[in-house]
C-alpha positions in Angstrom: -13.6 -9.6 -18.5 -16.5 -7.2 -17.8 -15.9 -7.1 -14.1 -13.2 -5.5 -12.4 -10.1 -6.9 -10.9 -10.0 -8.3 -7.0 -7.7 -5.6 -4.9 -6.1 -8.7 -3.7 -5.2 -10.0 -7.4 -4.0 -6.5 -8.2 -1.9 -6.1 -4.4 0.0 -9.3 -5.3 0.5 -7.6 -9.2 2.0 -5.3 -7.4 4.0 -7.0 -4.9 5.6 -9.2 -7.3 4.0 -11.9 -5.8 2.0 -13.1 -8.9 1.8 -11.7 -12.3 -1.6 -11.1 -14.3 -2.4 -13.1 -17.1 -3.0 -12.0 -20.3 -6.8 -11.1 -19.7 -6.5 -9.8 -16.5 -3.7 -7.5 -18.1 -5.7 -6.8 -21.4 -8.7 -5.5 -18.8 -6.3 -3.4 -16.7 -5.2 -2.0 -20.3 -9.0 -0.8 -20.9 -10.1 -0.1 -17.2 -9.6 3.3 -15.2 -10.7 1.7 -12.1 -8.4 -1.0 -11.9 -5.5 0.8 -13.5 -6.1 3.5 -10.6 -6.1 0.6 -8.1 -3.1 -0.1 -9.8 -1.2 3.1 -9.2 -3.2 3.4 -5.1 -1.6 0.7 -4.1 1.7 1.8 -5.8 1.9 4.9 -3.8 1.2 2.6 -0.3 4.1 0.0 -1.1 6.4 3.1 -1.4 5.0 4.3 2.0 6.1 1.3 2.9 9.5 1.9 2.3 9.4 5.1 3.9 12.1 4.6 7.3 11.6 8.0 9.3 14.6 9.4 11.2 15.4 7.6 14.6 15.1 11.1 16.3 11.6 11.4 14.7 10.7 7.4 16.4 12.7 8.1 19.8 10.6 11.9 19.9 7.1 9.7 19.4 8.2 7.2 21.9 9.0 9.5 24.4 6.0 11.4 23.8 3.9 8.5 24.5 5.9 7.5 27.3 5.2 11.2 29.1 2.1 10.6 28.2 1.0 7.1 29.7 3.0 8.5 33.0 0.7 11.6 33.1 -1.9 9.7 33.1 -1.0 7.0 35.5 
């Protein structure tokens, strides 16, 4: 496999959602690029997981609610 791997194919990888088969794998094995797509989109799904502090989501809310009303 000379070309490199769809984000999407690698997302799902990632996501559990469907595993690479043994080509894709073997590529990921000998590619930088996809094995740093790999490890990108990694780091996001553990953003994802990220729950800030309700006082940090009720201080945004009510900044953007003082906001809107200033502007009204």
């Amino acid at each position: 496999m000379s070309r490199h791997l769809q984000l999407g194919v690698l997302a799902d990888h990632v996501l559990k959602v469907k595993s690479l088969d043994a080509s894709a794998l073997k590529h990921v094995d000998s590619c930088s690029h996809c094995r740093s797509d790999i490890r990108w989109l990694e780091q996001l799904g553990a953003l994802r997981e990220f729950e800030p502090p309700s006082s940090a989501v009720n201080g945004v809310i009510e900044a953007f609610k003082t906001r809107k009303l200033n502007a009204a």
